[in-house]
C-alpha positions in Angstrom: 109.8 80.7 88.1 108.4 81.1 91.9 110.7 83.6 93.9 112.5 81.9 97.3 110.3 84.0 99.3 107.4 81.8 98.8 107.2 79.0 101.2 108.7 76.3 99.9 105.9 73.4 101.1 103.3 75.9 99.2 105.4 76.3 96.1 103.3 73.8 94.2 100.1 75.5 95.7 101.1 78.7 94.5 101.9 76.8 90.9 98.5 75.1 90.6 96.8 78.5 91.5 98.7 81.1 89.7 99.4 79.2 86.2 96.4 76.4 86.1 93.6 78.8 88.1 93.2 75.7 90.2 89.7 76.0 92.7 91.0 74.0 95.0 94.8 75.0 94.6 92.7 78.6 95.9 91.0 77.4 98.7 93.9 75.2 100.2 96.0 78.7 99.7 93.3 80.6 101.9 93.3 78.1 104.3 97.1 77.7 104.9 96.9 81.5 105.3 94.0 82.0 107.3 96.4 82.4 110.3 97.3 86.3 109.0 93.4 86.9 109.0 93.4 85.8 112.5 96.6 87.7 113.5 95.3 91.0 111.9 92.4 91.0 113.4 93.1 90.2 117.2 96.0 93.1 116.7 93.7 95.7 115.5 90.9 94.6 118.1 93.1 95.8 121.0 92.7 98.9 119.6 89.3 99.5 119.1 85.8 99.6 121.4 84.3 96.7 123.3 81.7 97.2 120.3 83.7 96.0 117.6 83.4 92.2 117.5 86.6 90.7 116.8 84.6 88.3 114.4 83.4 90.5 112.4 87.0 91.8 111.9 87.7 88.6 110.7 85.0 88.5 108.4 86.5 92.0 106.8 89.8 90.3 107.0 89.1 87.0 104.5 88.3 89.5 101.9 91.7 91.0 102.0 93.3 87.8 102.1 91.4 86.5 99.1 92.5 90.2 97.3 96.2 89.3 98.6 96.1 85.9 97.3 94.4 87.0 93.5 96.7 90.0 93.2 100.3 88.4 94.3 103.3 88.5 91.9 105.2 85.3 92.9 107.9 86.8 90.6 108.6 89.9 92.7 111.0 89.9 95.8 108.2 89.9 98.0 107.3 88.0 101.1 103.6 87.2 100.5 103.0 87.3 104.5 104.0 91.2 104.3 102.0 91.6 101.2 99.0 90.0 102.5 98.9 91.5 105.9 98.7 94.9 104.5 95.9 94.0 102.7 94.0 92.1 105.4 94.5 95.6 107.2 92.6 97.5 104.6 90.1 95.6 103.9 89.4 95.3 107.6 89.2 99.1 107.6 86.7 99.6 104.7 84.5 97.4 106.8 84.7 99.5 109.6 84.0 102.4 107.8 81.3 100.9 106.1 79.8 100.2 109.3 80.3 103.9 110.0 81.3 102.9 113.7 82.8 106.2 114.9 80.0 108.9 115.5 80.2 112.2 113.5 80.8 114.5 116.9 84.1 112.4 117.6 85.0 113.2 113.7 84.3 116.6 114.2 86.4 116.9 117.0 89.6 114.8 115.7 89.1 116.8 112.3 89.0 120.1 114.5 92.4 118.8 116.5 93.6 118.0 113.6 93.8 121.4 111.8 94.8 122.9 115.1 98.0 121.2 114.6 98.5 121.6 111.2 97.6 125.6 111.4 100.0 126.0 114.9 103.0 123.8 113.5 102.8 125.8 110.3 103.1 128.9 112.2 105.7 127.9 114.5 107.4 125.7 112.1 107.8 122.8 115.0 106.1 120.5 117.0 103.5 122.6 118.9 103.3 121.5 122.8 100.1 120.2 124.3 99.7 124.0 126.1 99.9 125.4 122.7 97.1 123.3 121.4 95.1 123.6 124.5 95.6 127.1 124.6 94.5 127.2 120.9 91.5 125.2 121.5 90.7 126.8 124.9 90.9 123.8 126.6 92.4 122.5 130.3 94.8 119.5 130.3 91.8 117.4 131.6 89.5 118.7 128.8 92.6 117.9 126.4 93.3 114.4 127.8 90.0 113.4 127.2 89.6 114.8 123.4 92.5 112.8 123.1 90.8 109.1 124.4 87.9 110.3 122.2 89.8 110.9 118.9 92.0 107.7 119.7 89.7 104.8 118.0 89.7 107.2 114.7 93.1 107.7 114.9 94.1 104.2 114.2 92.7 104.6 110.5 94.7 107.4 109.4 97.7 105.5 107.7 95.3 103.3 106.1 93.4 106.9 104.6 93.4 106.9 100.6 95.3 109.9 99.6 93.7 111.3 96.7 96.2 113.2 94.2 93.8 114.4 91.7 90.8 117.1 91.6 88.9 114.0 90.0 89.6 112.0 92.9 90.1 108.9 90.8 94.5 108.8 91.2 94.4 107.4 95.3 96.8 105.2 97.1 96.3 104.6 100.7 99.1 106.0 103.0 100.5 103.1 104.4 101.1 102.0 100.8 103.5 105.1 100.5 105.4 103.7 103.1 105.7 99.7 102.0 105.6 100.3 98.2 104.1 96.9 96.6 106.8 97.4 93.1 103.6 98.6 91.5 104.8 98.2 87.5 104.0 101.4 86.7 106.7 103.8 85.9 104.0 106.7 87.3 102.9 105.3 90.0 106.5 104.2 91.6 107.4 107.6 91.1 104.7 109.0 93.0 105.0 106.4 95.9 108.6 107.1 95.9 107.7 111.0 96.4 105.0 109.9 98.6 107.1 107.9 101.1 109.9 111.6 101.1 106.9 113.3 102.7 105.8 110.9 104.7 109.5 110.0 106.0 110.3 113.5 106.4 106.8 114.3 108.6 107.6 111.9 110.5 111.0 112.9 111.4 109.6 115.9 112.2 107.7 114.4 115.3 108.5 114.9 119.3 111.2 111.7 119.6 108.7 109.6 121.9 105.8 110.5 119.4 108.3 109.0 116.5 109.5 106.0 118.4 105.6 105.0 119.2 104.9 105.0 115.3 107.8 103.5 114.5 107.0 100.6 117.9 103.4 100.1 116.2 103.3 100.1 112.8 107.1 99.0 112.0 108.0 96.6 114.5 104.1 95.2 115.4 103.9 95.8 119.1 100.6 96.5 120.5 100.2 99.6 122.6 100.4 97.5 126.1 103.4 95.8 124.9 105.2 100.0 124.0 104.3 100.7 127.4 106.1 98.5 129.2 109.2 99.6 126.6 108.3 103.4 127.6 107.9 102.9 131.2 104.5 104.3 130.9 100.8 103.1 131.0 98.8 101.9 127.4 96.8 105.1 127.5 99.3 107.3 127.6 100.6 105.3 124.6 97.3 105.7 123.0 97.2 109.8 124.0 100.8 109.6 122.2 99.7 107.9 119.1 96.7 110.0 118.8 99.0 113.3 119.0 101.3 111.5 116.9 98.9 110.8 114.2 96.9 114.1 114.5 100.2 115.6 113.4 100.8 113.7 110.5 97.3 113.8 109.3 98.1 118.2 109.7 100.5 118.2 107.5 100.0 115.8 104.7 96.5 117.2 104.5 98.4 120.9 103.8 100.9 119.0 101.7 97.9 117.7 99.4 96.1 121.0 99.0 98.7 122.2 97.9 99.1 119.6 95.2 94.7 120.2 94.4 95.9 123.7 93.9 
């Protein structure tokens, strides 16, 4: 039986598709859901260079809606919009990292922020303060402000990083997964989304309040960084600076969190 949360004027679509592996049930499904593709990408475009074609994006996108589309469980309480969104949003991000857009020097930099945080924060056991972290890193405000714009673009990845929880490398979830679990049957696996989403939930408690309420503006209630701004009273790229911090932060501390696990 189809769960309510399917559209009701796809219902059949879904029936042909799912239970007859209908061709055409499959491509009248991708088309009545090309919208998300389109949706995804013009969001995510905002937030990236002038270099990155929003078509392209797109392109990326189609792939995660087919993936959505193959791997969707009518029979769980699951809205297929949210499911397929998150997957339009990977499989947008694998194709920007297999174009290897961000140059290695801007890696290095946000990876060197990024333990910066995690060692300070560790030893202070809070938020460090942007003096801290320029002090730490022997750089002025200015110097800091603009680390921050450069790292910003990678920044935007990190909660759709695969995890890996395994020396093998072969047991990886990505992040935002921990945070929307897709009822994933096995009894393992919940579990370790379930723990998953504790440390995620609790690191980001642990964030400055404005840092918290920016994460919780972008990724949970789907405003772009102009539209936080005007909620804030402040411009977008101090939103972005925010996010950046924000996410440099949480990327500190899960990264400690999983060593310890490879341990």
């Amino acid at each position: 039986m189809i769960s309510s949360v399917v559209k009701n004027d796809c219902s059949v679509i879904w029936e042909r598709y799912k239970h007859h592996r209908d061709p055409k049930a499959r491509e009248q499904l991708i088309l009545e859901y090309a919208g998300l593709v389109k949706y995804v990408a013009g969001r995510m475009a905002i937030s990236l260079p002038s270099s990155v074609h929003q078509d392209d994006l797109i392109s990326y996108g189609i792939f995660g809606l087919i993936d959505a589309i193959e791997k969707f469980d009518m029979d769980r309480n699951i809205k297929f919009e949210t499911y397929a969104v998150a997957r339009i949003r990977g499989a947008i991000w694998d194709g920007l990292r297999s174009m290897d857009w961000v140059p290695y020097s801007v890696r290095h930099k946000a990876k060197e922020l990024e333990q910066t945080y995690a060692r300070l924060e560790h030893q202070l056991g809070r938020a460090a303060t942007d003096d801290e972290i320029c002090e730490a890193m022997n750089l002025t405000r200015q110097q800091f402000a603009q680390l921050l714009t450069e790292t910003s673009y990678l920044s935007f990845l990190s909660l759709d990083d695969l995890w890996t929880l395994d020396k093998n490398g072969g047991n990886s979830v990505r992040v935002i997964d921990t945070i929307q679990d897709q009822s994933a049957p096995d009894p393992v696996t919940m579990v370790m989304f379930e723990e998953q989403k504790k440390i995620l939930t609790d690191a980001i408690n642990k964030l400055p309040e404005r840092e918290k309420l920016v994460i919780a503006l972008y990724y949970y209630e789907g405003l772009t960084l102009k539209e936080i701004g005007k909620v804030l009273g402040v411009s977008e790229s101090r939103v972005s600076q925010m996010h950046t911090k924000a996410i440099m932060r949480l990327r500190g501390r899960l990264s400690r969190i999983k060593k310890k696990v490879l341990e």
